[in-house]
Residue frames as qw, qx, qy, qz and C-alpha x, y, z in Angstrom:
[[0.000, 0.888, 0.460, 0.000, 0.00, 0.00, 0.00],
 [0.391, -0.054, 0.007, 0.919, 1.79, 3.25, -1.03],
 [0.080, -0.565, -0.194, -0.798, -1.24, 5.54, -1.04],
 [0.149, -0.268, 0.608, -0.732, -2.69, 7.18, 2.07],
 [0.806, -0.028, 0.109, -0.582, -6.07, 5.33, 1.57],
 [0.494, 0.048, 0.868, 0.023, -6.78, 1.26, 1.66],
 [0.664, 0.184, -0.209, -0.694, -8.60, 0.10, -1.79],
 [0.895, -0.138, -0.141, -0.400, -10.38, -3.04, -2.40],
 [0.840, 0.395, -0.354, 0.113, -7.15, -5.05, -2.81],
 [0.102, 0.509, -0.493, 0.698, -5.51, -3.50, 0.32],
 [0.701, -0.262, 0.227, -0.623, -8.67, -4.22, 2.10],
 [0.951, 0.207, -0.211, -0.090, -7.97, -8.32, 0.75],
 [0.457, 0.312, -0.583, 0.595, -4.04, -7.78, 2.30],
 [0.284, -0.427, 0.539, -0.668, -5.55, -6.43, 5.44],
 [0.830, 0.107, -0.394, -0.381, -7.35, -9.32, 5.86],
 [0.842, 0.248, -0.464, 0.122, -5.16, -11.66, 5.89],
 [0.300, 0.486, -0.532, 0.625, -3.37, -10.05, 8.25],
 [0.311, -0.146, 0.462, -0.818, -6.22, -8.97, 11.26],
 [0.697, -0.015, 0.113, -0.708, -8.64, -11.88, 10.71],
 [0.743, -0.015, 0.670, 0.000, -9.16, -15.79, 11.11],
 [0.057, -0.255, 0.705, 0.659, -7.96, -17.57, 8.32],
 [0.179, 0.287, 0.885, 0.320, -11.12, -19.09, 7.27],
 [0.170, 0.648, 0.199, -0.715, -12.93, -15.54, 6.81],
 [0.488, 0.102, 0.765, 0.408, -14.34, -15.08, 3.55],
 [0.090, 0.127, -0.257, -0.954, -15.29, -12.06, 1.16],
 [0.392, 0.403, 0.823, -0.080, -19.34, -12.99, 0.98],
 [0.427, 0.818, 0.383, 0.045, -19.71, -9.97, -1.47],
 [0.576, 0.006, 0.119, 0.809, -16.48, -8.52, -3.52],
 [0.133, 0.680, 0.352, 0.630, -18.86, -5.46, -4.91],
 [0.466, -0.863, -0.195, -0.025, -19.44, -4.31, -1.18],
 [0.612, -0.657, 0.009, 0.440, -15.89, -4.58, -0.20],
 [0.305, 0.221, 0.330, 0.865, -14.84, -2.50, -3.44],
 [0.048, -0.784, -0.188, -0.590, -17.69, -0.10, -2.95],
 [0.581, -0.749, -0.123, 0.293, -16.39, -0.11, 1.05],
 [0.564, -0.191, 0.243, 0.765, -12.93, 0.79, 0.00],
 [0.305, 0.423, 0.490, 0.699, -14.05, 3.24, -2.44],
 [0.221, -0.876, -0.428, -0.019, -16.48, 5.64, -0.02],
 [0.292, -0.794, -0.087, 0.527, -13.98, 7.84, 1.45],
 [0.281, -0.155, 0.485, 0.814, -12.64, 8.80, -1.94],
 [0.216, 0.720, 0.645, 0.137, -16.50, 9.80, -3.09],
 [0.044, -0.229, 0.061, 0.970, -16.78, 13.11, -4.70],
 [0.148, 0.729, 0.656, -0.126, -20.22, 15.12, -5.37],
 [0.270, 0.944, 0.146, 0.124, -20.42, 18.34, -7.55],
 [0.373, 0.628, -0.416, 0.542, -16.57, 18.86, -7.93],
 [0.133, -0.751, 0.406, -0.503, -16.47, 18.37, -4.47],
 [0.347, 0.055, -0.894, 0.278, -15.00, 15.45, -1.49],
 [0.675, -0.480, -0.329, -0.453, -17.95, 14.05, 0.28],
 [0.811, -0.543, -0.056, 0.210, -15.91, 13.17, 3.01],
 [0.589, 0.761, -0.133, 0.237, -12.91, 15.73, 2.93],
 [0.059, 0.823, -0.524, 0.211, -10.89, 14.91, 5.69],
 [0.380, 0.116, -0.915, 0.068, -8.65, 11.89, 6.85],
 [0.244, 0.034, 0.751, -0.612, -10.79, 11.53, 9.76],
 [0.600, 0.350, 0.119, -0.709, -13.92, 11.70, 7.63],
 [0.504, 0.421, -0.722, -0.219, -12.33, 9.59, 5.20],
 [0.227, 0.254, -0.933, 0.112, -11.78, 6.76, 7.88],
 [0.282, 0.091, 0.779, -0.553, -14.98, 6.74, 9.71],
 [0.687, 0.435, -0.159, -0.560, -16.59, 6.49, 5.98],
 [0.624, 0.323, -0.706, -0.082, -14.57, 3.29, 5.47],
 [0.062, -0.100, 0.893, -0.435, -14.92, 1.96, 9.11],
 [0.639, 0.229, 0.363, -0.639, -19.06, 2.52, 8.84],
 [0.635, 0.395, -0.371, -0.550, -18.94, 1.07, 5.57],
 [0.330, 0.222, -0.917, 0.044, -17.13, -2.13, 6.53],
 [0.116, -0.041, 0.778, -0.616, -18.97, -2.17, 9.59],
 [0.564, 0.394, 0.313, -0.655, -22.68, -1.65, 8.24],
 [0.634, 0.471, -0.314, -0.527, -22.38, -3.14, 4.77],
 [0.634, -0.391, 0.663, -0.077, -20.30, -6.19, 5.96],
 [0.398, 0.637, -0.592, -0.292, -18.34, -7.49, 3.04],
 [0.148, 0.351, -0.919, 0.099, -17.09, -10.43, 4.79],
 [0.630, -0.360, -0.687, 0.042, -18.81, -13.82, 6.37],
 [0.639, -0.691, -0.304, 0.145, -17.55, -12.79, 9.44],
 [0.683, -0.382, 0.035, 0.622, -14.99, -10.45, 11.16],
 [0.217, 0.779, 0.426, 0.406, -16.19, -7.35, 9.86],
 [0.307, -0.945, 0.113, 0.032, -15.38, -4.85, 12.91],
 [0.750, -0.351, 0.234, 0.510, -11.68, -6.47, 12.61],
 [0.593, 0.394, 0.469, 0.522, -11.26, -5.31, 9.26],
 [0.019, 0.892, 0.358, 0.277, -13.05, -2.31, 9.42],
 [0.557, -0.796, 0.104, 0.210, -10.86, -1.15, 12.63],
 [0.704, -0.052, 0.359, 0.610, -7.62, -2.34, 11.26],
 [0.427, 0.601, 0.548, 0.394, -8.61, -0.45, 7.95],
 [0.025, -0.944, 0.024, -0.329, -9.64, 3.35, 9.18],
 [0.562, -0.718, 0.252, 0.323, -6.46, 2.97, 11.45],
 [0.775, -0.014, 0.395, 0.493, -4.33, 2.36, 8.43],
 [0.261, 0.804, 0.411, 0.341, -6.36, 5.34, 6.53],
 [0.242, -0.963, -0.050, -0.111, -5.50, 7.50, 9.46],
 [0.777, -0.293, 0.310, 0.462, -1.89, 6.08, 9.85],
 [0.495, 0.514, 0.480, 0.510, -1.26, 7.26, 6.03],
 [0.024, 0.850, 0.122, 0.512, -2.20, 10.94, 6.74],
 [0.109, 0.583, -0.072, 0.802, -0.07, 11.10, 9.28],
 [0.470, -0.417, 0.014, -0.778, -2.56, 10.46, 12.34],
 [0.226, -0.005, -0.959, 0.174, -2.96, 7.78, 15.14],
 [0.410, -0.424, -0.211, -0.780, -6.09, 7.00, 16.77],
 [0.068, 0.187, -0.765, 0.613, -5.36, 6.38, 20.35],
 [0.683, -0.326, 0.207, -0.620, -9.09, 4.90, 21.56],
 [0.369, -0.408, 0.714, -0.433, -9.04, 2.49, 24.00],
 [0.195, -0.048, -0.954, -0.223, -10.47, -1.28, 22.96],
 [0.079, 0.481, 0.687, -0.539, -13.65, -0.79, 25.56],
 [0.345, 0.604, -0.002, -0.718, -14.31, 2.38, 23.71],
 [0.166, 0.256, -0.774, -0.555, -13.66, 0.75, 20.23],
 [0.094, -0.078, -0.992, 0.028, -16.09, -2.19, 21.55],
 [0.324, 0.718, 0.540, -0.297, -19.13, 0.00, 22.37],
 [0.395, 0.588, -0.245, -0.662, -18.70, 2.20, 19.48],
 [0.194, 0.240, -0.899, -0.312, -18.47, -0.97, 17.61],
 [0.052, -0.413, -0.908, 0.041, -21.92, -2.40, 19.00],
 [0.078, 0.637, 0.085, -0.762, -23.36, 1.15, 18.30],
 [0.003, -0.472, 0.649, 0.597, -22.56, 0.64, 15.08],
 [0.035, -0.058, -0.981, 0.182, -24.00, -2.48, 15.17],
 [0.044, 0.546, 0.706, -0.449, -27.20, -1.90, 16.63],
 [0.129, 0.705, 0.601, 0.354, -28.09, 1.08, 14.46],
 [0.405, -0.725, -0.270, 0.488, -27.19, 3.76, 17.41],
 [0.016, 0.770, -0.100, -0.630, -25.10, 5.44, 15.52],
 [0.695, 0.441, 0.556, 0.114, -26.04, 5.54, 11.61],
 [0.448, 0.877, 0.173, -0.005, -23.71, 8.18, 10.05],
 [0.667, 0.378, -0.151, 0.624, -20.65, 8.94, 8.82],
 [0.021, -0.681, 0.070, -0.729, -20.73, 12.34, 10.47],
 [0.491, -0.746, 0.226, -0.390, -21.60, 11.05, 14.09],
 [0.922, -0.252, 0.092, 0.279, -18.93, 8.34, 13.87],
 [0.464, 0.638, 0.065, 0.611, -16.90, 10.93, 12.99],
 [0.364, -0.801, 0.106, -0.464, -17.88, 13.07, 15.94],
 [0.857, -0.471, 0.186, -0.092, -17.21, 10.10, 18.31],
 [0.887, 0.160, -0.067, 0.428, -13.85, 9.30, 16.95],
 [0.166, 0.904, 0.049, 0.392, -12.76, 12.72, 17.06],
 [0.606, -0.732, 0.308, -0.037, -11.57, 12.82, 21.09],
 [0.836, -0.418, 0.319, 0.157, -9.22, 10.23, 19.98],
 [0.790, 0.548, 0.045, 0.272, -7.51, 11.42, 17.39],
 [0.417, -0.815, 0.254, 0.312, -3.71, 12.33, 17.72],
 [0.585, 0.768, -0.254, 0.062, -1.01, 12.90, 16.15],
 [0.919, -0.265, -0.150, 0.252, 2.24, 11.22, 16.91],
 [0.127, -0.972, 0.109, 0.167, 4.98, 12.80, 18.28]]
């Protein structure tokens, strides 16, 4: 991966890496149109224009559209940390916190890019 973003194929290496081996892509079009959200552009303009926006458009997307059989929050997690890694950006929240914002997700609680955005936000840092 030498750009700052994951695409579909990146998303297939992460994988491999952050998830049982016997995980399995149950729909390739999702996890190409997952990879593919934070890079969405609307009248000349980015629909998600910063890294932070960028990753919590590619964490919801994994997370809500669920590409895989199974092991969907791994991926997803792994994924906007790599996005934010790339720009530059670490995102220092705590597993607990990762685990309800991850059954939020889940559950419907929180259904937008923008307020999983909000809620990532506290934890974003920059490394020193």
């Amino acid at each position: 991966m030498t750009r700052s973003w994951p695409d579909a194929e990146d998303l297939l290496l992460l994988l491999a890496g952050s998830t049982a081996s016997r995980t399995i892509v149950r729909d390739g079009g999702t996890l190409f149109a997952s990879a593919a959200r934070p890079h969405a552009h609307l009248l000349q303009g980015r629909v998600y224009p910063t890294p932070l926006e960028q990753a919590a458009a590619l964490l919801h997307a994994i997370m809500v559209w669920r590409p895989l059989d199974m092991w969907n929050a791994s991926l997803a997690w792994t994924a906007a940390d790599v996005r934010l890694d790339r720009s530059g950006f670490v995102l220092a929240m705590p597993a607990k916190e990762r685990m309800a914002l991850t059954d939020a997700l889940t559950s419907g609680e929180v259904d937008s890019v923008e307020e999983l955005a909000l809620r990532l936000s506290p934890y974003l840092e920059m490394p020193a």
